[in-house]
BANUVO-694448 format. One line per field, with one value per residue (C-alpha): x, y, z. Coordinates in nm, 2 decimals, padded with zeros to 4 digits. Layout:
BEGIN
px = (X / ...) .
py = (Y / ...) .
pz = (Z / ...) .
# end
This chain:
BEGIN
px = (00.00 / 00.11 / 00.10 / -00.07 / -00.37 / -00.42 / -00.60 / -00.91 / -00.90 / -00.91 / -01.22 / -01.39 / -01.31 / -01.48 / -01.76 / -01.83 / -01.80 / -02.04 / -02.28 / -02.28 / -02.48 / -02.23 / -02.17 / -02.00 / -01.73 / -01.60 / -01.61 / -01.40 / -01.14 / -01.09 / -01.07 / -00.77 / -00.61 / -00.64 / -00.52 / -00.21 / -00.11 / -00.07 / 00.08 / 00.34 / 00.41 / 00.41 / 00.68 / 00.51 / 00.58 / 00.70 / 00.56 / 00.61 / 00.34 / 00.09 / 00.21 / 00.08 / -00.30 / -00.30 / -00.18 / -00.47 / -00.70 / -00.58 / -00.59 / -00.95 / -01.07 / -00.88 / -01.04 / -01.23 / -01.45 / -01.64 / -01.72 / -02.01 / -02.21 / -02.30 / -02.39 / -02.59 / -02.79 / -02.87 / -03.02 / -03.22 / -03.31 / -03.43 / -03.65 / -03.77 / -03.94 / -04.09 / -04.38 / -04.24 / -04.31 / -04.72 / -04.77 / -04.66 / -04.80 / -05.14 / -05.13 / -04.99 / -05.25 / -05.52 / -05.38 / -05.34 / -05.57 / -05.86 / -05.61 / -05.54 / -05.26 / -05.29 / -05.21 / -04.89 / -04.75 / -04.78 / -04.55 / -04.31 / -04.25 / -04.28 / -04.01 / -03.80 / -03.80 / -03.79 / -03.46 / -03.32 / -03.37 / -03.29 / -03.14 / -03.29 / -03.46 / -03.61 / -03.80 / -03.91 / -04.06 / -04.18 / -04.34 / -04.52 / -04.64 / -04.84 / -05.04 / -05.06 / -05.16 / -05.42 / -05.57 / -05.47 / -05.65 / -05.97 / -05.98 / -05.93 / -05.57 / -05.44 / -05.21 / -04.93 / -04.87 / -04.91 / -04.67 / -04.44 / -04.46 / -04.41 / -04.07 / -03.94 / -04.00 / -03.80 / -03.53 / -03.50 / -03.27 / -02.96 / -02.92 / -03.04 / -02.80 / -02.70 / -02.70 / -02.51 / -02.42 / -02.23 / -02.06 / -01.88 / -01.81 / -01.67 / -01.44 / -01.34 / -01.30 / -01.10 / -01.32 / -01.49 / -01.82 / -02.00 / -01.87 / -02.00 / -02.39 / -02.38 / -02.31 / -02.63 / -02.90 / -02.93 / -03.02 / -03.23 / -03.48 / -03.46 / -03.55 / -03.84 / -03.96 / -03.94 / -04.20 / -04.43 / -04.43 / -04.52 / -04.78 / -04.92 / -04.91 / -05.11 / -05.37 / -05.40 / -05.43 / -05.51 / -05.76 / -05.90 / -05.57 / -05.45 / -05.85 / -05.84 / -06.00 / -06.35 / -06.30 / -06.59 / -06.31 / -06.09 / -06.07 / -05.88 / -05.95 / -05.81 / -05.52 / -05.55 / -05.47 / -05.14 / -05.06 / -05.04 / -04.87 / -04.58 / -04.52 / -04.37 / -04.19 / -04.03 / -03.85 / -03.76 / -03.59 / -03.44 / -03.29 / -03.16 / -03.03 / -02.82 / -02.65 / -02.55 / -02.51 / -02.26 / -02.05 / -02.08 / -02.32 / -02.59 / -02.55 / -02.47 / -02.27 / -01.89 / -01.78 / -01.83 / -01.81 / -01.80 / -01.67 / -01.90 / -01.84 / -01.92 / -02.28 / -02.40 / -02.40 / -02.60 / -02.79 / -02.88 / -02.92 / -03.18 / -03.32 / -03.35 / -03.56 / -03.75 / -03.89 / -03.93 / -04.15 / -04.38 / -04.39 / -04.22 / -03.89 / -03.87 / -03.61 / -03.76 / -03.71 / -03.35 / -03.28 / -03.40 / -03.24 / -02.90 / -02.93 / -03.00 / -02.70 / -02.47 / -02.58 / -02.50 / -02.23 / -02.05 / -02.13 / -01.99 / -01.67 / -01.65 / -01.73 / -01.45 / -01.20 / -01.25 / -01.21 / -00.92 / -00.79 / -00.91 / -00.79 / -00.44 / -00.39 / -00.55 / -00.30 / -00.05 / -00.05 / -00.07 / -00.48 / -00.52 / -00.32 / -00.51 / -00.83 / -00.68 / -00.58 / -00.90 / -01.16 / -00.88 / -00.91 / -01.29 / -01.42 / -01.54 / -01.31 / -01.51 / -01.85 / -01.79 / -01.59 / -01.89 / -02.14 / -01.96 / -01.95 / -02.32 / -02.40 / -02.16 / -02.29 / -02.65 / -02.60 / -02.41 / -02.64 / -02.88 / -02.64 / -02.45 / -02.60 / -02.44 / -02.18 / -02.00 / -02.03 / -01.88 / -01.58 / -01.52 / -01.56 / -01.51 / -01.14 / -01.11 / -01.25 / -01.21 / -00.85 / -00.89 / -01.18 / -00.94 / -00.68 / -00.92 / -01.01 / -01.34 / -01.42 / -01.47 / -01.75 / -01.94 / -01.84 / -01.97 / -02.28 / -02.35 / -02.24 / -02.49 / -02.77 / -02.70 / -02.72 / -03.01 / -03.15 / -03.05 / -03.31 / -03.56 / -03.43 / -03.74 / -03.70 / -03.41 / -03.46 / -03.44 / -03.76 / -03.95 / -03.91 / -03.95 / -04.29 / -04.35 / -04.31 / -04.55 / -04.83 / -04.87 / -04.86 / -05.13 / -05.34 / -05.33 / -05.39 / -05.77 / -05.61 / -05.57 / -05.92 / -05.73 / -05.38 / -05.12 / -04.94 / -04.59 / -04.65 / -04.79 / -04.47 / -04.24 / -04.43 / -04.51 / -04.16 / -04.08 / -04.15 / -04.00 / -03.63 / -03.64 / -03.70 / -03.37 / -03.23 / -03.33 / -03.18 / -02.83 / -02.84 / -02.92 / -02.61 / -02.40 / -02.49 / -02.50 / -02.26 / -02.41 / -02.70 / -02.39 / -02.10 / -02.33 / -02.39 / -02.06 / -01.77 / -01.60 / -01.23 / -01.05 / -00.89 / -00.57 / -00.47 / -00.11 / -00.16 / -00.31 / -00.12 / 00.16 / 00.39 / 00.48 / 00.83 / 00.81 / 01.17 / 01.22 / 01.49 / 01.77 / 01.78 / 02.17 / 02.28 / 02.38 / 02.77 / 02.76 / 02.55 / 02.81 / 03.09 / 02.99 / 02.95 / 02.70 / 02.48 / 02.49 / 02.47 / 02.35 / 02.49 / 02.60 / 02.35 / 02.47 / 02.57 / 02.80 / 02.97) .
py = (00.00 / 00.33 / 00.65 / 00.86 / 00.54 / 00.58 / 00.91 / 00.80 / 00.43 / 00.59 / 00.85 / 00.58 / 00.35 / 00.71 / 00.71 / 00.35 / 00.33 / 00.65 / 00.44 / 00.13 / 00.29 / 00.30 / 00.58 / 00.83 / 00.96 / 00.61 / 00.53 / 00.82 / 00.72 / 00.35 / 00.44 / 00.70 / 00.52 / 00.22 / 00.40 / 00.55 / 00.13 / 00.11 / 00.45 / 00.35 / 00.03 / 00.15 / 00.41 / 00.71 / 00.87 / 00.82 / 00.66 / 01.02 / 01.15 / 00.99 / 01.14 / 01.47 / 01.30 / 01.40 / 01.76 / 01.80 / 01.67 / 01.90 / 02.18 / 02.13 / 02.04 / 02.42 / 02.60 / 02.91 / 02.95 / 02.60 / 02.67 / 02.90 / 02.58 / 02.45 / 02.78 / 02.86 / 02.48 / 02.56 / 02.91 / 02.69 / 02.42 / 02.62 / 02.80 / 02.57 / 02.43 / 02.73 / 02.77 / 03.06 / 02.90 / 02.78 / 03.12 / 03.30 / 03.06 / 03.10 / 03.48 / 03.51 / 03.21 / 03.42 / 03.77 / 03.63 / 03.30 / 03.50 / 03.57 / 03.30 / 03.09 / 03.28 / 03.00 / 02.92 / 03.30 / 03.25 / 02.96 / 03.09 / 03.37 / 03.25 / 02.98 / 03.28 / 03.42 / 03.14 / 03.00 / 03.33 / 03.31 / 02.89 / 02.74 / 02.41 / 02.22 / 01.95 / 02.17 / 02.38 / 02.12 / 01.95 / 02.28 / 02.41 / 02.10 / 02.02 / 02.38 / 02.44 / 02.07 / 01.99 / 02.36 / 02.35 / 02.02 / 02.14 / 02.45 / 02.24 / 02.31 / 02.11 / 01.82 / 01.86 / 02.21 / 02.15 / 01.93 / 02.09 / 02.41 / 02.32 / 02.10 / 02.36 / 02.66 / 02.47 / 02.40 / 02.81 / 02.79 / 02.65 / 02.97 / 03.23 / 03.34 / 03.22 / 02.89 / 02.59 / 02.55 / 02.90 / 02.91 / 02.50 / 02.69 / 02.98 / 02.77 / 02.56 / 02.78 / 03.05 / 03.31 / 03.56 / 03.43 / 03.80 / 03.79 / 03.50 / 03.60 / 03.93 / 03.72 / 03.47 / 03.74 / 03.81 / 03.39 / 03.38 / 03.67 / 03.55 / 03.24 / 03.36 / 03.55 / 03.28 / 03.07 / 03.35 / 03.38 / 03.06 / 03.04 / 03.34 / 03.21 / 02.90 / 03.11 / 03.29 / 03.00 / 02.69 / 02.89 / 02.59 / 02.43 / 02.73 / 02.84 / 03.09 / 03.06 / 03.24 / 03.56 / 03.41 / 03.17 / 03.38 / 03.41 / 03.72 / 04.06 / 04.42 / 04.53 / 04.19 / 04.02 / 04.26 / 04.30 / 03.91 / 03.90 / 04.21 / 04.04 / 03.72 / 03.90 / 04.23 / 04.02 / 03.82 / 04.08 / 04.24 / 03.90 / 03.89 / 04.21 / 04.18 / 03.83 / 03.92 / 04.28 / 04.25 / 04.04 / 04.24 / 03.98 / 04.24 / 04.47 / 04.80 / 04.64 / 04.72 / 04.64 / 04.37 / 04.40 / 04.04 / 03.72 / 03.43 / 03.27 / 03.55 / 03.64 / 03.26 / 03.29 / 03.62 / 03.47 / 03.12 / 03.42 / 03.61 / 03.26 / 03.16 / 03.54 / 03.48 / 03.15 / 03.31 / 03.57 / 03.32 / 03.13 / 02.82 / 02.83 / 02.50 / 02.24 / 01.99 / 02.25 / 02.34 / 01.98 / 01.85 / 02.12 / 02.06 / 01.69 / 01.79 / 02.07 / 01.78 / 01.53 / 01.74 / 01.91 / 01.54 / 01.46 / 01.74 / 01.66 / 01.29 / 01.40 / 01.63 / 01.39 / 01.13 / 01.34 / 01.48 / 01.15 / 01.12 / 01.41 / 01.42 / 01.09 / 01.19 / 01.50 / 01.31 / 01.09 / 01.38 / 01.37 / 01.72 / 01.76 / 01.48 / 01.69 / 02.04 / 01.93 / 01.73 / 02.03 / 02.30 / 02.16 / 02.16 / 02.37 / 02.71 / 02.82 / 02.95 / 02.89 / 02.59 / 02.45 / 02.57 / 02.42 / 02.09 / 02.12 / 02.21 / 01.87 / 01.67 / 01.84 / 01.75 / 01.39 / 01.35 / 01.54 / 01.26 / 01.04 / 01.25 / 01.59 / 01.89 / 01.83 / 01.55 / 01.73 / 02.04 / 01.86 / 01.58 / 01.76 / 02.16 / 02.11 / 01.96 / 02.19 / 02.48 / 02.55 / 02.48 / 02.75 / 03.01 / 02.92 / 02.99 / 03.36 / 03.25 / 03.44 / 03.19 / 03.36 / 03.37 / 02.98 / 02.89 / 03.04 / 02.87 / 02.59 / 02.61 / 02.70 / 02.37 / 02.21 / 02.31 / 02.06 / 01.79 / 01.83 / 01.81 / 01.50 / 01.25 / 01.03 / 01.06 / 01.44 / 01.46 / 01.72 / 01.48 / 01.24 / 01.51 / 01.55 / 01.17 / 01.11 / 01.41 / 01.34 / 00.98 / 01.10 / 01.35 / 01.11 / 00.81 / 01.14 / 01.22 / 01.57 / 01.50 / 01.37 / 01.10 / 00.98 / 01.20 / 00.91 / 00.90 / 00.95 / 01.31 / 01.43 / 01.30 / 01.48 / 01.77 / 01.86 / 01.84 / 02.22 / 02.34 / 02.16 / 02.30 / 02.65 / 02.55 / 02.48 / 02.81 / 02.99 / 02.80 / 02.90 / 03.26 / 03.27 / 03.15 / 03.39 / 03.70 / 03.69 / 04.03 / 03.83 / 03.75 / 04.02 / 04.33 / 04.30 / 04.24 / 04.49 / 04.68 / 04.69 / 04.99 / 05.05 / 05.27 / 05.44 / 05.46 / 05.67 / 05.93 / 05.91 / 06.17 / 06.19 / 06.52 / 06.53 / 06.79 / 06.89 / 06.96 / 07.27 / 07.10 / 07.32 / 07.43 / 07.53 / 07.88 / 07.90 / 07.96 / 07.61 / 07.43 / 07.54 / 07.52 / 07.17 / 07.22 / 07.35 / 07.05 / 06.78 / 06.92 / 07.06 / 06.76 / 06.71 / 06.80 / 06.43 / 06.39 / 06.80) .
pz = (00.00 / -00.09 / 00.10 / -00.16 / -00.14 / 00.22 / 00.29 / 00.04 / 00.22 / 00.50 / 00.42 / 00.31 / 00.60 / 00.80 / 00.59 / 00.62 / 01.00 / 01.04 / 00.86 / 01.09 / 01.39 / 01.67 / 01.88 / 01.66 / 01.92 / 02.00 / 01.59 / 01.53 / 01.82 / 01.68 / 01.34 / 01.38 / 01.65 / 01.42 / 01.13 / 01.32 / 01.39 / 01.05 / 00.94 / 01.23 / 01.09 / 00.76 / 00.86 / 00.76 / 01.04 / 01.39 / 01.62 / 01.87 / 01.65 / 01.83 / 02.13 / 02.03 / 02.07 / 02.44 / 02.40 / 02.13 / 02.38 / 02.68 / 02.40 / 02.37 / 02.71 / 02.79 / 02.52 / 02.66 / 02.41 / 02.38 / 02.74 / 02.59 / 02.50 / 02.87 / 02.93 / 02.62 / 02.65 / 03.00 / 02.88 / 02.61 / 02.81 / 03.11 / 02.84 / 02.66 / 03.01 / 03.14 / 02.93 / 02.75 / 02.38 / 02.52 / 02.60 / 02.30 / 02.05 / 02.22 / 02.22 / 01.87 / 01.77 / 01.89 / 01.67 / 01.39 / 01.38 / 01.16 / 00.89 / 00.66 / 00.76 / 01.08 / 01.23 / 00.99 / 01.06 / 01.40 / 01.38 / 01.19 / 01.43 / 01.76 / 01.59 / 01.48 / 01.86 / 02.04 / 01.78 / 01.89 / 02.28 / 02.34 / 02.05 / 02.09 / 01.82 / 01.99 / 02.28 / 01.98 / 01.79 / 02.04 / 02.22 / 01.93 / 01.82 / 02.16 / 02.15 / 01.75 / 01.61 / 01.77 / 01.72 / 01.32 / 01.33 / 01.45 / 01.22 / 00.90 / 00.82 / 00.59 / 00.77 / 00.53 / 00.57 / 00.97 / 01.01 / 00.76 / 00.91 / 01.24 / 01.16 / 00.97 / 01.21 / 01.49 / 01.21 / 01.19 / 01.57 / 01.39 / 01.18 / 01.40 / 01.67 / 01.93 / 01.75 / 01.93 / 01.53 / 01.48 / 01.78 / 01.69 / 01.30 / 01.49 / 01.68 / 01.38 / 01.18 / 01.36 / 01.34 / 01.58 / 01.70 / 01.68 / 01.34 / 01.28 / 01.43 / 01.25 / 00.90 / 01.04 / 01.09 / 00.68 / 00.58 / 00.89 / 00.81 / 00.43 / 00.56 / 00.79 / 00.46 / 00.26 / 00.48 / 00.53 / 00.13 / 00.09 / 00.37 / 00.20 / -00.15 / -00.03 / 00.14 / -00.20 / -00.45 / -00.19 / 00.09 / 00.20 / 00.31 / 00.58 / 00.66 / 00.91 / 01.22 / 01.37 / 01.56 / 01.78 / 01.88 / 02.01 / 02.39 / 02.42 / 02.24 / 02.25 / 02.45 / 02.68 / 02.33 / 02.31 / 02.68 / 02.65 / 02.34 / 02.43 / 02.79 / 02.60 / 02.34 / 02.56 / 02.80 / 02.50 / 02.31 / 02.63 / 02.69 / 02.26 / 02.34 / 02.63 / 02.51 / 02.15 / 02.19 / 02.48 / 02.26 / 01.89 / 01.75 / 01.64 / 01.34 / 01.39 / 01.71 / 01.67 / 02.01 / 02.21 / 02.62 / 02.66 / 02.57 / 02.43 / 02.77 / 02.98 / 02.73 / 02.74 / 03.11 / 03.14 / 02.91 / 03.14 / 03.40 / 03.22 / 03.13 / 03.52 / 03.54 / 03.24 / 03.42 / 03.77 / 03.54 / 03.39 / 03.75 / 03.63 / 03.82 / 04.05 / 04.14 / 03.88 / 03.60 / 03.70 / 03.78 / 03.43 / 03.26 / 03.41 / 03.28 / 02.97 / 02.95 / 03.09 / 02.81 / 02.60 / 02.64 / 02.77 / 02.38 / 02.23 / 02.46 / 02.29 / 01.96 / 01.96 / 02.14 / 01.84 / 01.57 / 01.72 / 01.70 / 01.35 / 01.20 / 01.40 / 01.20 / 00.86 / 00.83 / 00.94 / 00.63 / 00.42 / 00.40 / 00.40 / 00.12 / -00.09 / 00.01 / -00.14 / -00.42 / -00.50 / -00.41 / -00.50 / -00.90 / -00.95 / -01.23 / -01.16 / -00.89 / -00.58 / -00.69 / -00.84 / -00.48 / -00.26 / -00.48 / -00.48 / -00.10 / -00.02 / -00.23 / -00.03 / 00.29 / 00.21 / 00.09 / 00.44 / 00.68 / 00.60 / 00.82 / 01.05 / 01.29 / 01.24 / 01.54 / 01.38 / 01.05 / 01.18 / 01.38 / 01.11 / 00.77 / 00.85 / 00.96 / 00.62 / 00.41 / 00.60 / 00.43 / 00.10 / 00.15 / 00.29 / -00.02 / -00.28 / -00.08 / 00.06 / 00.32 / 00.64 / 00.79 / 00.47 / 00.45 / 00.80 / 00.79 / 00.43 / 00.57 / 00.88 / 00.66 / 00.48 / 00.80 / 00.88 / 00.62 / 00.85 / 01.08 / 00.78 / 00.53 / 00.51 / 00.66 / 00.87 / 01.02 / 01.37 / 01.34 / 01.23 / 01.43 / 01.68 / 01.53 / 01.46 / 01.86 / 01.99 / 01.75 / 01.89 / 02.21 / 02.16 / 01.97 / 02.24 / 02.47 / 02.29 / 02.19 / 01.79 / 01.63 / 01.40 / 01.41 / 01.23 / 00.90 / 00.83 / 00.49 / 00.62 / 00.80 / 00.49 / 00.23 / 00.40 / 00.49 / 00.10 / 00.02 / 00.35 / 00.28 / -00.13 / 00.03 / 00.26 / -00.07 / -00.21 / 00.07 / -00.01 / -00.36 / -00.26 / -00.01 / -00.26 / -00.52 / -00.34 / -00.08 / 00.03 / 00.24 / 00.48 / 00.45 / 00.46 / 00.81 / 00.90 / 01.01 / 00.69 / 00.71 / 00.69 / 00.35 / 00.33 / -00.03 / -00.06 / -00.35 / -00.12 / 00.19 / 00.25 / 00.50 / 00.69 / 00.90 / 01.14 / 01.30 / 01.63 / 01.66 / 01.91 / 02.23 / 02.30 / 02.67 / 02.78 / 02.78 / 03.17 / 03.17 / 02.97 / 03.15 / 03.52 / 03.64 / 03.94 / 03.69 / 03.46 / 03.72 / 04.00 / 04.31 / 04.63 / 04.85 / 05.26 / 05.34 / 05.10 / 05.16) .
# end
């Protein structure tokens, strides 16, 4: 076996593995270790190579700015649990339910706010599905677009900040996490247009699928309706605020007061209020939530772990190079490489979450991005709106099984009138993943959508710049000061005379 064969053997020996079902970390962690044997016994490199493994792992174990995820699951796990998402679906249900596709709308943007306050796609899903199905059920709605629309919506909190998702692409890539939530915010309200367009299209030309609801059916009216609706979303927004302003993640933002570290936990802080606010905060909340933050942040510990073990072996056998020089070739320079990449991506999210994409296959690509002058924040957040489509790939997206889970529990419950079908879910989350797609194409095409919110460097014209030398006359000393020495050095002082 030859060196140059080894890298693809040993991608394909990745890919393979991934596929069998076992625990990705521990996958990862044989495979490179396994890999290094024979690299050692193949004498392609020493075997002190491998002894650079645990330094890699203390490296990342003492990296200060992965510490933001405890701190940022625990804000979205406390919130998720303290009835923040009931209450805002059922006010903004209630404002916009006689609309058609009230209902849908509603959705969309209690998904937008609550992706930008927990970041959690499960709690989303999972929340809005127990108050809106069985309500869009009732009303007629049809069950496609229901189920569509409410996978989709909790899909929305990997691309708006503070995503779990850009704060892992900040890291791996090298790049400022403010930058990289500034770049976010332009594909996240594209994407929230993008739904509402086409819940307002179907209204227009398919009324009978998104019906609206009676105004007789409404339980609240007037300035109740908006006191109710404004007392979920002010805290809300204060809470947006305060964690990505004080770290530079909001356009218009230059300066950030705080690290990533120190913003996630103001924000668990201002999730803990927002709970004590809606009367929710108890030991069983906290002590779920804390099991929650622990599971995950142990696995994004692991993950990491084993493709540091991986990828310590893959560029030690000169894999990295084999991956430049494959991507670095294809036709159509830039746009051609990030096309080529979002297809990979999406074929592969069908298998993997957007953790082990992010640790396994970002490293990879990240510098053959930064060769051909990508910008790396553009790249990451393209890259995380691809991701998104993870959560929605029939039949494999998390979402909906998410959605799968809840509907069976509501109908064994008596809540839903007839079972929600498989067949449903997959088909209705059809539409929703090609406007995902959309979005991709549009972020490749017009970079704008990312860069405009970001920072502009300072240019300097050389042409322009001139350089003034301003002389300072030298000061000379009076004759009697040159010539008397007290003067010049100073008279003795009385201990030494």
């Amino acid at each position: 076996m030859s060196l140059e064969a080894f890298p693809p053997l040993m991608f394909a020996a990745l890919v393979a593995v991934l596929l069998l079902g076992f625990p990705v970390a521990f996958s990862l962690a044989a495979l490179g270790v396994a890999s290094g044997g024979v690299a050692i016994y193949m004498g392609w490199f020493p075997a002190g190579f491998i002894a650079a493994l645990p330094l890699n792992v203390f490296g990342i174990l003492s990296n200060d700015l992965l510490l933001a995820i405890p701190f940022f699951t625990l804000m979205g796990c406390v919130l998720e649990r303290c009835g923040l998402a009931e209450d805002m679906l059922d006010s903004m249900g209630q404002l916009f339910g006689p609309v058609r596709g009230g209902l849908g709308y509603s959705v969309i943007i209690v998904g937008f706010i609550l992706g930008a306050i927990t970041g959690t796609v499960a709690g989303q899903v999972i929340a809005m599905a127990m108050i809106s199905l069985p309500v869009m059920m009732r009303y007629g709605y049809n069950m496609r677009y229901a189920t569509g629309v409410l996978a989709a919506s909790g899909t929305i909190t990997q691309i708006v900040p503070p995503s779990l998702c850009l704060i892992v692409l900040a890291d791996q890539l090298g790049r400022s996490v403010g930058d990289m939530y500034k770049g976010a915010w332009g594909p996240a309200l594209i994407q929230v247009f993008l739904f509402a367009l086409y819940t307002f299209l179907l209204g227009r030309f398919r009324p009978q699928d998104v019906p609206g609801i009676p105004r007789e059916a409404r339980t609240l009216t007037g300035w109740a309706l908006w006191a109710k609706c404004l007392r979920g979303i002010i805290p809300s927004a204060f809470l947006i605020f305060a964690v990505l302003g004080s770290m530079g993640g909001l356009p218009g933002i230059d300066n950030a007061i705080a690290t990533p570290t120190e913003a996630g936990a103001m924000g668990a802080l201002g999730a803990f209020l927002l709970a004590a606010i809606h009367r929710r905060l108890s030991w069983p909340l906290l002590q779920s939530a804390m099991t929650a933050t622990m599971r995950m942040t142990a696995m994004v510990v692991f993950i990491l772990i084993g493709s540091r073990a991986f990828s310590l072996v893959f560029q030690g056998v000169s894999g990295g190079v084999w991956i430049e020089h494959m991507l670095a070739d294809l036709p159509g320079g830039q746009i051609g490489f990030l096309i080529a990449v979002n297809i990979f991506i999406f074929f592969l999210a069908f298998f993997l979450d957007f953790f082990e994409i992010a640790f396994i296959i970002l490293p990879l690509l990240g510098p053959v991005a930064q060769k051909l002058g990508i910008d790396l924040v553009w790249f990451g957040v393209l890259i995380c709106v691809n991701m998104q489509t993870s959560f929605m790939h029939p039949p494999f997206g998390f979402s909906l099984f998410y959605l799968r889970g809840i509907s069976d529990t509501l109908h064994k419950e008596g809540k839903l009138p007839r079972k929600v079908l498989s067949k449903d879910i997959y088909l209705g989350a059809i539409p929703w993943v090609a406007m995902q797609l959309i979005l991709v194409a549009v972020v490749i095409f017009v970079p704008q959508t990312v860069t405009a919110f970001l920072d502009k460097e300072a240019v300097v014209d050389t042409d322009k710049v001139n350089l003034n030398f301003q002389t300072t006359p030298q000061r000379s000393e009076e004759p009697a000061e040159r010539d008397d020495p007290s003067k010049l050095f100073g008279s003795p002082s009385s201990e030494t005379q």
